[in-house]
C-alpha positions in Angstrom: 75.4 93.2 -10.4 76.8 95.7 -7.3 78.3 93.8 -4.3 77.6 94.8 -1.0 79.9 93.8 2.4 77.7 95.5 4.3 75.2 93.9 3.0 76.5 90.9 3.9 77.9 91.7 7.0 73.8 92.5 8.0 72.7 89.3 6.7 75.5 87.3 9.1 74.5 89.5 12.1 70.8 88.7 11.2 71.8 84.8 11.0 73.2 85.6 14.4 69.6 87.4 16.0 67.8 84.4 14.6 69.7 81.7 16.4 70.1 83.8 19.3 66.4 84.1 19.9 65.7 80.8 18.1 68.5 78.3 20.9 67.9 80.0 24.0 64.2 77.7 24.6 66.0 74.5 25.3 67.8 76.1 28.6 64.6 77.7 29.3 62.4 74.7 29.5 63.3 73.8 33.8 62.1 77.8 34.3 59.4 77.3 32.2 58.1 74.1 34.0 58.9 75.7 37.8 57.5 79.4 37.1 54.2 78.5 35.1 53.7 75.0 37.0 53.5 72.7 33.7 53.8 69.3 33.1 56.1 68.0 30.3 53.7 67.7 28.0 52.6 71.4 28.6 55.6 73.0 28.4 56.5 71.0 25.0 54.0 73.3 23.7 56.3 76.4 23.4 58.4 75.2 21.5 55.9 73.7 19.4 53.9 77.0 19.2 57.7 78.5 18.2 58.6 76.1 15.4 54.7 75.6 13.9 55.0 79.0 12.8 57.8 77.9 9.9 55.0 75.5 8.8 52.8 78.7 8.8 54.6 81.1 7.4 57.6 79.8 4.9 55.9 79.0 2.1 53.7 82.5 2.0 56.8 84.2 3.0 58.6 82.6 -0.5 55.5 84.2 -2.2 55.4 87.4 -0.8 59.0 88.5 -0.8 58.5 88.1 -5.2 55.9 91.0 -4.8 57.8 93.0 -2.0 61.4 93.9 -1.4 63.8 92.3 1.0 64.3 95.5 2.9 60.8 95.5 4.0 60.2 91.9 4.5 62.7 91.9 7.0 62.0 95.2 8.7 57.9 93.9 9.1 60.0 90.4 10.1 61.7 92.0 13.4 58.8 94.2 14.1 56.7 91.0 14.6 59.4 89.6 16.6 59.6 93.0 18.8 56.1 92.6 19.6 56.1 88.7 20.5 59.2 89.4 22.7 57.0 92.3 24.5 54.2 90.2 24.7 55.9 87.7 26.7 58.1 90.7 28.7 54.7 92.3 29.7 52.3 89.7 30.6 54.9 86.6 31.5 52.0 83.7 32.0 52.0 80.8 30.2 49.0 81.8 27.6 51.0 84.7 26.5 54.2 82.4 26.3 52.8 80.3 23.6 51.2 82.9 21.7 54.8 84.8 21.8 56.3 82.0 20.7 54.5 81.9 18.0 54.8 85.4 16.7 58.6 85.3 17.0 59.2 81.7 14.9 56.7 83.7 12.5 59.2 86.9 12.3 62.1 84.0 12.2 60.5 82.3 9.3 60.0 84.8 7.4 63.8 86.5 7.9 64.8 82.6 7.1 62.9 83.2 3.5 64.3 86.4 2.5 68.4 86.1 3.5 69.4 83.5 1.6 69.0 85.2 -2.2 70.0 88.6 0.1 73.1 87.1 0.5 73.7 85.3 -2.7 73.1 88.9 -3.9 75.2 91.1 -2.1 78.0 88.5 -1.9 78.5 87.3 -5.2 77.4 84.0 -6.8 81.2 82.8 -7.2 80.8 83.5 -2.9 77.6 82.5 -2.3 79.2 79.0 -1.2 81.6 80.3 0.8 79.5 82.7 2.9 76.9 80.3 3.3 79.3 78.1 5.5 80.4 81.4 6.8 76.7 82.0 8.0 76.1 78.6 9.4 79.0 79.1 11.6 77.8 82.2 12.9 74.4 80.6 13.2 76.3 78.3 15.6 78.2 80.7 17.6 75.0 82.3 18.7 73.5 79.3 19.4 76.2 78.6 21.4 76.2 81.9 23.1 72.7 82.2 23.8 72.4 79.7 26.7 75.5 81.8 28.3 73.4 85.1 28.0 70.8 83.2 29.7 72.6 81.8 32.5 74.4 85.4 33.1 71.1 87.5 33.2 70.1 84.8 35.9 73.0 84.7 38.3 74.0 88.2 37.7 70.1 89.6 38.2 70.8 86.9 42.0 74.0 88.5 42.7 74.1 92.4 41.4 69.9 92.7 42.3 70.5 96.5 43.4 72.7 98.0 41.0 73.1 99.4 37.3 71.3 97.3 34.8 70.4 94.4 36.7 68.3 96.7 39.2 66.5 97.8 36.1 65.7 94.3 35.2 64.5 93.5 39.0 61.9 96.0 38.5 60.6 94.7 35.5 60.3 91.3 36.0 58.6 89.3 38.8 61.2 87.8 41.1 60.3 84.0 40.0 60.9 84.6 36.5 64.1 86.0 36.3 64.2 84.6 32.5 61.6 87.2 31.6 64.9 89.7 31.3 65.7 87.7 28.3 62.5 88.6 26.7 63.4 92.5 27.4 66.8 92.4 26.2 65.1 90.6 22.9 62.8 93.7 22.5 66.4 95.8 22.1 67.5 93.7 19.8 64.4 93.5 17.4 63.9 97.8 18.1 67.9 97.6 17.2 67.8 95.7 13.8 64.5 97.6 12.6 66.6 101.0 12.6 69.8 99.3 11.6 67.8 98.1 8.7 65.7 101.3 8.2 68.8 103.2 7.3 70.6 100.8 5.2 71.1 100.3 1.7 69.9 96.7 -0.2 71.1 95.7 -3.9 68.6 95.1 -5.6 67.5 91.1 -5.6 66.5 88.9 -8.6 65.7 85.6 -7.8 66.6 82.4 -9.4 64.3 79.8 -10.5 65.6 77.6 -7.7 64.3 80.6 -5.4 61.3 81.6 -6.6 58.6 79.7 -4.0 56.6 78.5 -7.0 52.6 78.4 -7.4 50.6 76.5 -5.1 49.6 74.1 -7.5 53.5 73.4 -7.5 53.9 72.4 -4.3 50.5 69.9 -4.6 52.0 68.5 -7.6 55.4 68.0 -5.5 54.0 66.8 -2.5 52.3 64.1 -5.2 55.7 62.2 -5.4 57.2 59.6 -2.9 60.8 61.0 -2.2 59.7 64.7 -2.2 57.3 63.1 0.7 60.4 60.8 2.1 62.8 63.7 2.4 60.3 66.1 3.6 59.7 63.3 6.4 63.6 63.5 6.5 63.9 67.1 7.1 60.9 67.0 10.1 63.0 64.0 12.0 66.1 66.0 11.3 64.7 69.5 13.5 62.8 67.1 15.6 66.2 65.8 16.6 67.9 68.7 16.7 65.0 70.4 18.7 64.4 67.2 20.6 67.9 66.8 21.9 68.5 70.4 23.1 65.5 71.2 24.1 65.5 68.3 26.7 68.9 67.9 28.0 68.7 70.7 30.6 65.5 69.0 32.5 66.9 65.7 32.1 70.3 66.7 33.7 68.1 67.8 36.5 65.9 65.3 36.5 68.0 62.7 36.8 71.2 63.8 38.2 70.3 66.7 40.2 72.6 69.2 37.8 71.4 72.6 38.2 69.4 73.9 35.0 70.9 77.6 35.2 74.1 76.8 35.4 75.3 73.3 34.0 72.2 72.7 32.3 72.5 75.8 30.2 76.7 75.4 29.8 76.0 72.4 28.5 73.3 73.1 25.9 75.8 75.5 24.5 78.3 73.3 24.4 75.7 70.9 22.3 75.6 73.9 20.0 79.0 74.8 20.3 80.2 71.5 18.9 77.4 71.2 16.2 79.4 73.8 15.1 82.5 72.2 15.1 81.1 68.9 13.8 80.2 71.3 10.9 83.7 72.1 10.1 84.7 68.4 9.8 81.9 67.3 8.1 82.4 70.2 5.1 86.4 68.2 4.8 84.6 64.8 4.9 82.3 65.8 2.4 85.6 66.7 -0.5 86.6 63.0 0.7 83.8 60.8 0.4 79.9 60.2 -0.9 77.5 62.7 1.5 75.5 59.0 1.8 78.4 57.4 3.8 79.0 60.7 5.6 75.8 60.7 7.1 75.2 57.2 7.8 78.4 57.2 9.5 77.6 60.7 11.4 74.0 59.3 12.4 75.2 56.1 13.5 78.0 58.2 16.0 74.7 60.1 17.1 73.2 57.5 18.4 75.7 56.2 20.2 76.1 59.2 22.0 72.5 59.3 22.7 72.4 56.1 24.4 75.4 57.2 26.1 73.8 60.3 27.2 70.9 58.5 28.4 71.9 56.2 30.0 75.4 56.7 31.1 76.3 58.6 34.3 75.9 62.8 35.4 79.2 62.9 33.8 79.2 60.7 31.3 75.8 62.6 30.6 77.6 65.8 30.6 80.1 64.6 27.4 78.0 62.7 25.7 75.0 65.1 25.2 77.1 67.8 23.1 78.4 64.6 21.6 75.2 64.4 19.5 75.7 67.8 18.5 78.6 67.2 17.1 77.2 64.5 15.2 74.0 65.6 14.1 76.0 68.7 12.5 75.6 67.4 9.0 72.6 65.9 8.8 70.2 68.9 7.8 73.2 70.4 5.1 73.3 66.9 3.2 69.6 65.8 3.7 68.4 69.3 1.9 71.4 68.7 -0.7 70.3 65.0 -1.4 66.7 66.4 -1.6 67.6 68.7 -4.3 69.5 66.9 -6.1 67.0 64.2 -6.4 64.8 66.3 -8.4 65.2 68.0 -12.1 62.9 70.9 -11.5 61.4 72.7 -9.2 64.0 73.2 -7.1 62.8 76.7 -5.5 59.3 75.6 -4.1 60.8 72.2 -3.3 62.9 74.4 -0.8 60.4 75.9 0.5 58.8 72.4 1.3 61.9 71.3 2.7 61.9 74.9 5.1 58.3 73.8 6.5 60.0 70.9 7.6 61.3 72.7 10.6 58.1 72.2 12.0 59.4 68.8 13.3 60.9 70.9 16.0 57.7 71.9 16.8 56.2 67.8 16.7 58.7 65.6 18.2 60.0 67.7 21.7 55.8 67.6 21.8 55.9 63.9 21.3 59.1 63.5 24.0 57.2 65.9 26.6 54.0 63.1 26.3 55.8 60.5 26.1 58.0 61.6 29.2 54.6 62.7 31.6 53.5 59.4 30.5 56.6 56.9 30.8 59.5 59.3 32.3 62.0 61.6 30.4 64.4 59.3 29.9 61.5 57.0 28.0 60.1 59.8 26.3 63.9 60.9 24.5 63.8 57.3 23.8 61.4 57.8 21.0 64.3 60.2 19.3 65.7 56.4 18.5 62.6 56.5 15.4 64.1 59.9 14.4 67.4 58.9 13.8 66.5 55.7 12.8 65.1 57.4 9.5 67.7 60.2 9.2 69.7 56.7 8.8 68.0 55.2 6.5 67.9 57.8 3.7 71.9 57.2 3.7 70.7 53.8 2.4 67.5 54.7 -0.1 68.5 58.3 -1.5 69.7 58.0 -5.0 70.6 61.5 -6.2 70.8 62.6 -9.9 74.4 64.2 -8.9 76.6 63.2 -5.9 78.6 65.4 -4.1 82.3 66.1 -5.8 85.3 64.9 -4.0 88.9 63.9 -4.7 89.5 61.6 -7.5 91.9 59.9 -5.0 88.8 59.0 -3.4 86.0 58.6 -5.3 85.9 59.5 -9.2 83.4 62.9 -10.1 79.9 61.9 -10.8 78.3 62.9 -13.7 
């Protein structure tokens, strides 16, 4: 089978425009709430409208890239994303917002669907584990990044309002959303991929069994057994988390201590990604050392210390302890989809693609915190992230795999 580095090299920077577009909501959410005058519960809905569309659309996307190609899945993918980033760039009220939202997470799900067996492709099955850490760190570095872009377009569009590019910008977008720049500079971006892919050269993809999305009837029969049901429940808390966390922590920072939302707000969602990232890198070492089960219990049970830290520790306190989660919460979603898999003998391709849904829990729980927080305050309403992580805790306890993890016989001896 032909290798391809560029190939591969256009899958990472894809990885990169999906978390990119995907991150940047969370230090969005105080500009949200001030330009379109929305309560908590309101503005939870973006993100929920984003993150519903992987419930929508991963499953028919697993079905439809075994009858088309991967070149035009993810050119169709970006040019749906182009024209929910226009929508929201031309017609910046809230109705439009959420119905952007949507149509981007469903571009995002369905580039999600089709990379994965692109890369194992083009990089080489002997690679594939290697690139696929690869891609989750560049996953991280834009989600890292992304807040930054944010809180540059804002201060610079403040500061440089009648020259070059940002005096481009100031024309386009009214003056009380200056975040609508975003949404223009994500139309480049789409416009930019769909040529870069138009012109480019794809191997040509076989999928595995453990790829192929399966029959519907599979995924019934599936969903007809507890633990495919308990770690399906597993992977919504995990994104609900995730989501719930950064998607909050720039409105409570202002809420509660006043911190500007544009500035430290946004610096320190990144650095929430920034050390997910990080955590990432320990957590692969930890992994060749001891049983996933211990690493996560232990992880999880760091994560909500920092939570409660977070919450209800001081502005600066606050300002460690948030990122603090991210760090981690990094492995979490890596060994909750491996214990999945390996729990089962068959089916391993549509059971991924049950396990994908699940990222509608980032769509669910920031809805639930948003209630909960125009109901009982913020700080209440984050509490409820407590449930999450209580679960993501317990499956260190009740998951018993068919095969555990490898790691050094000094350690632990191999599993069988």
């Amino acid at each position: 089978m032909k290798r391809s580095s560029y190939a591969v090299f256009l899958v990472m920077l894809t990885f990169f425009v999906i978390s990119f577009l995907t991150n940047v909501i969370g230090p969005l959410i105080p500009d949200m709430i001030t330009g379109f005058s929305l309560s908590l519960t309101l503005v939870a809905l973006l993100p929920f409208a984003f993150f519903i569309a992987y419930g929508v659309m991963s499953i028919p996307s697993g079905m439809l890239i075994e009858k088309y190609n991967e070149k035009k899945m993810m050119i169709v993918a970006f040019v749906i994303a182009l024209l929910g980033s226009l929508i929201l760039a031309l017609f910046p009220n809230y109705l439009s917002a959420v119905f952007s939202l949507f149509v981007i997470g469903c571009g995002m799900a369905m580039l999600q669907v089709v990379i994965n067996p692109l890369l194992r492709t083009a990089g080489g099955e002997e690679h594939y584990a290697f690139y696929s850490v690869l891609a989750q760190l560049i996953f991280g570095l834009a989600s890292f990044l992304s807040p930054l872009a944010y809180s540059g377009m804002v201060s610079g569009l403040k500061q440089h309002s009648d020259s070059g590019f940002f005096a481009l910008f100031n024309k386009l977008v009214p003056a009380n959303l200056p975040w609508i720049s975003l949404y223009f500079l994500f139309v480049v971006i789409c416009l930019a991929m769909v040529l870069v892919i138009a012109v480019s050269k794809f191997p040509k993809v076989e999928l595995t069994n453990d790829e192929k999305a399966g029959q519907w009837a599979t995924h019934v029969q599936l969903f007809k057994t507890k633990k495919v049901v308990l770690f399906f429940i597993g992977m919504i808390c995990y994104v609900g988390t995730e989501q719930g966390v950064a998607n909050w922590i720039s409105q409570f920072l202002f809420t509660y201590h006043g911190l500007d939302p544009q500035k430290t707000g946004a610096d320190t969602v990144a650095y929430f990604w920034g050390l997910m990232t990080a955590g990432g890198v320990l957590g692969l070492l930890l992994l060749k050392l001891l049983d996933s089960r211990i690493v996560l219990i232990s992880f999880t049970i760091l994560a909500i210390l920092s939570l409660s830290a977070a919450l209800f520790g001081s502005a600066k306190i606050a300002l460690a302890a948030f990122p603090m989660v991210g760090f981690f919460a990094s492995v979490m979603y890596p060994i909750i989809f491996s214990l999945a898999l390996n729990s089962v003998a068959e089916h391993h391709g549509s059971f991924s693609g049950i396990l994908v849904t699940g990222i509608i829990g980032g769509a669910i729980i920031p809805l639930v915190v948003g209630w909960l927080g125009d109901q009982l305050g913020l700080r209440a309403g984050m509490c409820f992230l407590y449930l999450t992580m209580g679960y993501i805790l317990s499956i260190g306890f009740w998951a018993k795999p068919i095969i555990t993890n490898k790691t050094i016989k000094l350690f632990k001896k191999d599993s069988q």
